[in-house]
Biotite code that builds the C-alpha atoms (Angstrom):
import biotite.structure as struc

atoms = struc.array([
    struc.Atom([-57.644, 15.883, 6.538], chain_id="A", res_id=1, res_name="UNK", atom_name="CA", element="C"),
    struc.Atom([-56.048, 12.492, 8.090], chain_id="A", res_id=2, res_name="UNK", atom_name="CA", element="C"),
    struc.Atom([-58.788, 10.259, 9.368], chain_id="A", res_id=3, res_name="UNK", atom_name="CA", element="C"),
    struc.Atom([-57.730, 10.847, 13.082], chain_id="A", res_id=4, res_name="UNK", atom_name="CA", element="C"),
    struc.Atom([-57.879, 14.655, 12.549], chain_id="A", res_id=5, res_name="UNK", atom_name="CA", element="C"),
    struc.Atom([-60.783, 14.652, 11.106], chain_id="A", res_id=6, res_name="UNK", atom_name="CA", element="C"),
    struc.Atom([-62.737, 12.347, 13.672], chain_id="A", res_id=7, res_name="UNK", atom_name="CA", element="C"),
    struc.Atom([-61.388, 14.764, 16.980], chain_id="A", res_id=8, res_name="UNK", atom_name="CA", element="C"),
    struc.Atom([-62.838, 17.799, 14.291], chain_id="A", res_id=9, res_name="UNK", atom_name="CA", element="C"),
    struc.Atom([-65.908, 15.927, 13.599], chain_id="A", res_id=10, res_name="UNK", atom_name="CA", element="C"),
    struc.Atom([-66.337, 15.024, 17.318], chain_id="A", res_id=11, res_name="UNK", atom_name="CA", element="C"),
    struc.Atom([-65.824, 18.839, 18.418], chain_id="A", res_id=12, res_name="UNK", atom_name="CA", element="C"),
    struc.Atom([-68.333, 20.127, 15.919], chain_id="A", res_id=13, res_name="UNK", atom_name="CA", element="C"),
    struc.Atom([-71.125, 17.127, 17.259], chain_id="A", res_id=14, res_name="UNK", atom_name="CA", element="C"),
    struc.Atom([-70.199, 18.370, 20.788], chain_id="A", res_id=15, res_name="UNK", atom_name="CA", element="C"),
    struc.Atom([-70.712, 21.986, 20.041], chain_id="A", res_id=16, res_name="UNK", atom_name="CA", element="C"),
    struc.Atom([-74.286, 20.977, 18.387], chain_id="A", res_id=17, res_name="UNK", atom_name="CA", element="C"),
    struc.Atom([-75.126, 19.209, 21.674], chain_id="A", res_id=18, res_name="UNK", atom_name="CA", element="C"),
    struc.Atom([-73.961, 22.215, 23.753], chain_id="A", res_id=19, res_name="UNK", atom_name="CA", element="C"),
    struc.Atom([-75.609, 25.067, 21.644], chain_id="A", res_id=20, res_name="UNK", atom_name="CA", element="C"),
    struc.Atom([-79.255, 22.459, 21.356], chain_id="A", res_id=21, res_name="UNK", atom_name="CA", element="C"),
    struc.Atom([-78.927, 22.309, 25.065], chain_id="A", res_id=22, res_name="UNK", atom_name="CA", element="C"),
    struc.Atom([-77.963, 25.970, 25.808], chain_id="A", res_id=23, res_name="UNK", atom_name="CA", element="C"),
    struc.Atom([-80.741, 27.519, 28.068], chain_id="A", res_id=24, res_name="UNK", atom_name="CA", element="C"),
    struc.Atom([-79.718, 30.749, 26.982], chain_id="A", res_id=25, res_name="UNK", atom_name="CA", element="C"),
    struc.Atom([-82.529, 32.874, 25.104], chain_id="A", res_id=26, res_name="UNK", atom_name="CA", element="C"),
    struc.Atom([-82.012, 33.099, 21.149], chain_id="A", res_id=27, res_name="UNK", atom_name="CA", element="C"),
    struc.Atom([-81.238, 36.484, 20.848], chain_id="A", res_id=28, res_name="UNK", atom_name="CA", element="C"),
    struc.Atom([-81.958, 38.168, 17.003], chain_id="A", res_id=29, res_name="UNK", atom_name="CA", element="C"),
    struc.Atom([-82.441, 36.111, 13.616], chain_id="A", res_id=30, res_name="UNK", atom_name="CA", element="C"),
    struc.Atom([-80.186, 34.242, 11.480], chain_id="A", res_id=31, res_name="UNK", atom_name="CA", element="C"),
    struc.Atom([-79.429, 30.879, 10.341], chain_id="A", res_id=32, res_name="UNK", atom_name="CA", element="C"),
    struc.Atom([-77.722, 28.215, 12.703], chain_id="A", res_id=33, res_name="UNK", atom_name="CA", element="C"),
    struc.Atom([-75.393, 26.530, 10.504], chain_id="A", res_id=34, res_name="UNK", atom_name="CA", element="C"),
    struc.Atom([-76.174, 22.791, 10.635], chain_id="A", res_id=35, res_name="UNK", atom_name="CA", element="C"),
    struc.Atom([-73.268, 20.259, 9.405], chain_id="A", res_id=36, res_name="UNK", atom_name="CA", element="C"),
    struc.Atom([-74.708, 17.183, 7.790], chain_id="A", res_id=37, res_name="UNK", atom_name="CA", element="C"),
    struc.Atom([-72.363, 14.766, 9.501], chain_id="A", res_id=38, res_name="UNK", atom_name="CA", element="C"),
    struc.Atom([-70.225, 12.281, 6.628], chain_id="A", res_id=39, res_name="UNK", atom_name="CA", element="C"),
    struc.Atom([-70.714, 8.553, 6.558], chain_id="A", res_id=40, res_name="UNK", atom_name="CA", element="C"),
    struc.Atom([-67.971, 7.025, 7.910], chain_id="A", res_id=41, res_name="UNK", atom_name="CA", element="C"),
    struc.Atom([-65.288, 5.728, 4.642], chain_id="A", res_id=42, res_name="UNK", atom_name="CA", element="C"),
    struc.Atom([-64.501, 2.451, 6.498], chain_id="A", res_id=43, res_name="UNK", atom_name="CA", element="C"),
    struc.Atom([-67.965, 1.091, 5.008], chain_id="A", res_id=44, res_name="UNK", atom_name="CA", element="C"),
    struc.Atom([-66.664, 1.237, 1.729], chain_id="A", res_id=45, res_name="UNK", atom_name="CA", element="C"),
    struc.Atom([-63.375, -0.623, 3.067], chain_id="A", res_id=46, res_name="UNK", atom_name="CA", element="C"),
    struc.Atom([-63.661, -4.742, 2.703], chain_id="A", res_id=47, res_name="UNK", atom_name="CA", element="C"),
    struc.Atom([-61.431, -4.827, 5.681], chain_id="A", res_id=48, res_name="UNK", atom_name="CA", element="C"),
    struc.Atom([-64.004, -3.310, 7.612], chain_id="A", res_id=49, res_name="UNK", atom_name="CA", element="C"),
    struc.Atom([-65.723, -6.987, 7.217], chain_id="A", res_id=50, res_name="UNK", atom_name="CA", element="C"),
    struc.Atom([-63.374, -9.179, 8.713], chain_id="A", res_id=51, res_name="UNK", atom_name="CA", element="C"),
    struc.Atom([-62.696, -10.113, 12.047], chain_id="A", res_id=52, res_name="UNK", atom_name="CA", element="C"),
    struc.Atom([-60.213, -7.764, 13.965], chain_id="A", res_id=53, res_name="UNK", atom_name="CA", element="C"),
    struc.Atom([-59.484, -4.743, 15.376], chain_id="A", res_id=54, res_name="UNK", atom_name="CA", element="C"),
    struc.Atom([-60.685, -3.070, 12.074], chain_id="A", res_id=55, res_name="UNK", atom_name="CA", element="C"),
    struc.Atom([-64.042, -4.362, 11.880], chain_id="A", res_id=56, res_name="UNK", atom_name="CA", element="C"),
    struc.Atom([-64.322, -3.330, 15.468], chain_id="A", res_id=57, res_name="UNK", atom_name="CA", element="C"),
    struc.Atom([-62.960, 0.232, 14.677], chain_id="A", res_id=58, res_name="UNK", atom_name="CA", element="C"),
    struc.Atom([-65.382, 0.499, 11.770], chain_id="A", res_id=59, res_name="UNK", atom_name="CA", element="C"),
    struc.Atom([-68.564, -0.516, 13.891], chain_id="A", res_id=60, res_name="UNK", atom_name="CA", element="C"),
    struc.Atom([-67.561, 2.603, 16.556], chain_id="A", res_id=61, res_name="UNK", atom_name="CA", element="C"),
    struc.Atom([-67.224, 4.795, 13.772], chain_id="A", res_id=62, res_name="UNK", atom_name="CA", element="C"),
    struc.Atom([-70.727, 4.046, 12.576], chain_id="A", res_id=63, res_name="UNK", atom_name="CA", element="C"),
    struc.Atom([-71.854, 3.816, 15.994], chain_id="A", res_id=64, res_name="UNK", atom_name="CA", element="C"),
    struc.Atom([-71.137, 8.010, 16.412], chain_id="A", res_id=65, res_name="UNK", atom_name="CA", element="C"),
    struc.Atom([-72.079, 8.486, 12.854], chain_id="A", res_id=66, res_name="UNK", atom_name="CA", element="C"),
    struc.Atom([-75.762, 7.455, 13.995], chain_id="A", res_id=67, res_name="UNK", atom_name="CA", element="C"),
    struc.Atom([-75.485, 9.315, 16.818], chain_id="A", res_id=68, res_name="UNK", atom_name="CA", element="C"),
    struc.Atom([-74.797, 12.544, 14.507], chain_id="A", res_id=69, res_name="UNK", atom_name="CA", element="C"),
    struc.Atom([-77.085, 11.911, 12.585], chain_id="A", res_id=70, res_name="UNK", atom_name="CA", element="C"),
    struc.Atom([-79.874, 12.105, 15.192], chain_id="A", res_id=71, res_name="UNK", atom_name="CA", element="C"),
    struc.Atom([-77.673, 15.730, 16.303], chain_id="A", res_id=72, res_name="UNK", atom_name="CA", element="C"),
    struc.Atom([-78.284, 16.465, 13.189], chain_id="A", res_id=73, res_name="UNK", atom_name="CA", element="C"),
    struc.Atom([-81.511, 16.305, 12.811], chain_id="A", res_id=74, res_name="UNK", atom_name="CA", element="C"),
    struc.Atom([-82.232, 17.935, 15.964], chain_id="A", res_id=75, res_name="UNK", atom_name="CA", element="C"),
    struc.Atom([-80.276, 20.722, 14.402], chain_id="A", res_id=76, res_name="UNK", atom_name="CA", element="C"),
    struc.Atom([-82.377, 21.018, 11.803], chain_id="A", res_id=77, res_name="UNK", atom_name="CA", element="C"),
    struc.Atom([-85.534, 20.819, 13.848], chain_id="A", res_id=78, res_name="UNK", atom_name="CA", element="C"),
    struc.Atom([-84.422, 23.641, 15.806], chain_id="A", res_id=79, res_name="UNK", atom_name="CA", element="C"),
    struc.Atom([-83.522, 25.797, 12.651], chain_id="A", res_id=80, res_name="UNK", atom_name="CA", element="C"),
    struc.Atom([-86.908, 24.800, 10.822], chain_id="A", res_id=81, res_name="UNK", atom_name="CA", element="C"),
    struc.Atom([-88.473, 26.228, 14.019], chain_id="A", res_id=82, res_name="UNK", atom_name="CA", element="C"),
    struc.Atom([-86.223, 29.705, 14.095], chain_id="A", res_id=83, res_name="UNK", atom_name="CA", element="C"),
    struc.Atom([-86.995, 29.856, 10.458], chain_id="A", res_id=84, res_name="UNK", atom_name="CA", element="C"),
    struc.Atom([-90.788, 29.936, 11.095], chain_id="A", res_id=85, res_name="UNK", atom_name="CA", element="C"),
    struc.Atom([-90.407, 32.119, 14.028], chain_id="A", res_id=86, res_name="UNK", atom_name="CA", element="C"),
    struc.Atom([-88.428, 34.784, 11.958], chain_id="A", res_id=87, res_name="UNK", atom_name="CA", element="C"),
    struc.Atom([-90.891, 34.803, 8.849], chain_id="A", res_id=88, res_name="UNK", atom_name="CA", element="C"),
    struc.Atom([-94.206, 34.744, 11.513], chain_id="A", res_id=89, res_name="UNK", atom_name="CA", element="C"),
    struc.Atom([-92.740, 38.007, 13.153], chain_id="A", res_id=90, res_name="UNK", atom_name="CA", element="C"),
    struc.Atom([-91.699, 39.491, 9.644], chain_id="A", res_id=91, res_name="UNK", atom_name="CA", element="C"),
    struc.Atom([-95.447, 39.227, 8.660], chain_id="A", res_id=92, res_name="UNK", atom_name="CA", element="C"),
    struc.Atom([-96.635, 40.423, 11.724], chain_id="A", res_id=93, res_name="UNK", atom_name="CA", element="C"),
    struc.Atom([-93.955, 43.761, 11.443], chain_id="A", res_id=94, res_name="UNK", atom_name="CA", element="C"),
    struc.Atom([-95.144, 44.122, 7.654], chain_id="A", res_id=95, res_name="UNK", atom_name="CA", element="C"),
    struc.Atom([-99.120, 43.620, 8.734], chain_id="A", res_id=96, res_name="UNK", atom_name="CA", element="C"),
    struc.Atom([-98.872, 46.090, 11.722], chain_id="A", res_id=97, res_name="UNK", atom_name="CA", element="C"),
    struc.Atom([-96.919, 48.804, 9.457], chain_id="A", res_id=98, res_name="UNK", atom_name="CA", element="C"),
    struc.Atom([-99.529, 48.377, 6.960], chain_id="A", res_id=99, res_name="UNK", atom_name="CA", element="C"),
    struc.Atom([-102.140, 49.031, 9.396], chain_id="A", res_id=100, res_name="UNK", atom_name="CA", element="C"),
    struc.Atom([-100.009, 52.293, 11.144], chain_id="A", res_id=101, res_name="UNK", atom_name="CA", element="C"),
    struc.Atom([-98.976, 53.330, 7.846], chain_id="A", res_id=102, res_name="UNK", atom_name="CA", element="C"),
    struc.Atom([-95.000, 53.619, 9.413], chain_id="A", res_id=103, res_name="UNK", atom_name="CA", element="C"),
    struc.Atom([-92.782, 50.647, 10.513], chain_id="A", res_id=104, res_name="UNK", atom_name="CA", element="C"),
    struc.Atom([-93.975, 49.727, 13.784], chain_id="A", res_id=105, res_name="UNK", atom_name="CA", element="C"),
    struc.Atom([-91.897, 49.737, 16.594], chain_id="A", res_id=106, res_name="UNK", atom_name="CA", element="C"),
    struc.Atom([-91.997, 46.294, 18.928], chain_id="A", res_id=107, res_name="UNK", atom_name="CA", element="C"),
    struc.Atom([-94.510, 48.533, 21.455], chain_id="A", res_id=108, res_name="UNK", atom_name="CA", element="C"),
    struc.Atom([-96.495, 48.466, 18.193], chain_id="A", res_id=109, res_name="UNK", atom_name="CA", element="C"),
    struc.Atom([-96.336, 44.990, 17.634], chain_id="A", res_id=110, res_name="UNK", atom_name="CA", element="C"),
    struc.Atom([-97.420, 43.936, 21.291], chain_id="A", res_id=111, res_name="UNK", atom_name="CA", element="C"),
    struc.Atom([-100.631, 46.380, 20.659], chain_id="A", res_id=112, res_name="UNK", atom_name="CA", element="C"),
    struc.Atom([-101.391, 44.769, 17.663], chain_id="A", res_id=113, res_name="UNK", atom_name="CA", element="C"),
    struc.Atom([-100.861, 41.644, 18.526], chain_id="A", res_id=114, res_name="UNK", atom_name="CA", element="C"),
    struc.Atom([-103.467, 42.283, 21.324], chain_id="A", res_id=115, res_name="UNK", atom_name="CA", element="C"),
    struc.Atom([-105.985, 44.178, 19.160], chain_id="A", res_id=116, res_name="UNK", atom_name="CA", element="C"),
    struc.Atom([-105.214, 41.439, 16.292], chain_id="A", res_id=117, res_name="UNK", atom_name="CA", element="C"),
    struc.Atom([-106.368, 38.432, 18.596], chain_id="A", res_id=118, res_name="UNK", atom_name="CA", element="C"),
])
């Protein structure tokens, strides 16, 4: 991908993060929420990035969002680490209450045991 191209792609992908961590919508079902480790900007590696001039200036932006992914990022992952826990918690409790009712347990089952369980 050309570096412009890829920064407006990069830039969409941060903004749809930010939308979907700030979505007040309810998390409806299980499954993983894809979260993009965001690149280090290349201009670091470039020694024109270290002289005075439009470049260096470019290159200091670029790592300015690159930080700011990165702390996207790991919100992302927070949020996934959390869904993750959620999911296996209410696989136990399914397994736990079917063991108990001998069947698999409905989710009327599981508020019942959750009740009797406490």
């Amino acid at each position: 991908m050309r570096a412009p191209v890829r920064e407006i792609f990069l830039a969409f992908v941060i903004l749809a993060i930010a939308a979907r961590a700030n979505s007040t919508e309810p998390k409806t079902g299980f499954g993983f929420g894809f979260c993009p480790a965001p690149p280090p900007p290349a201009c670091v590696d470039d020694v024109k990035a270290y002289a005075d001039g439009p470049v260096m200036k470019d290159c200091q932006e670029k790592v300015s969002r690159y930080v700011a992914s990165v702390f996207a990022y790991r919100t992302c992952l927070l949020r996934e680490t959390q869904r993750a826990v959620l999911e296996t918690n209410t696989m136990l409790d399914r397994f736990k209450c079917g063991l108990r009712a001998k069947r698999r347990c409905s989710d009327d089952d599981m508020l019942q045991y959750s009740n009797v369980a406490r």
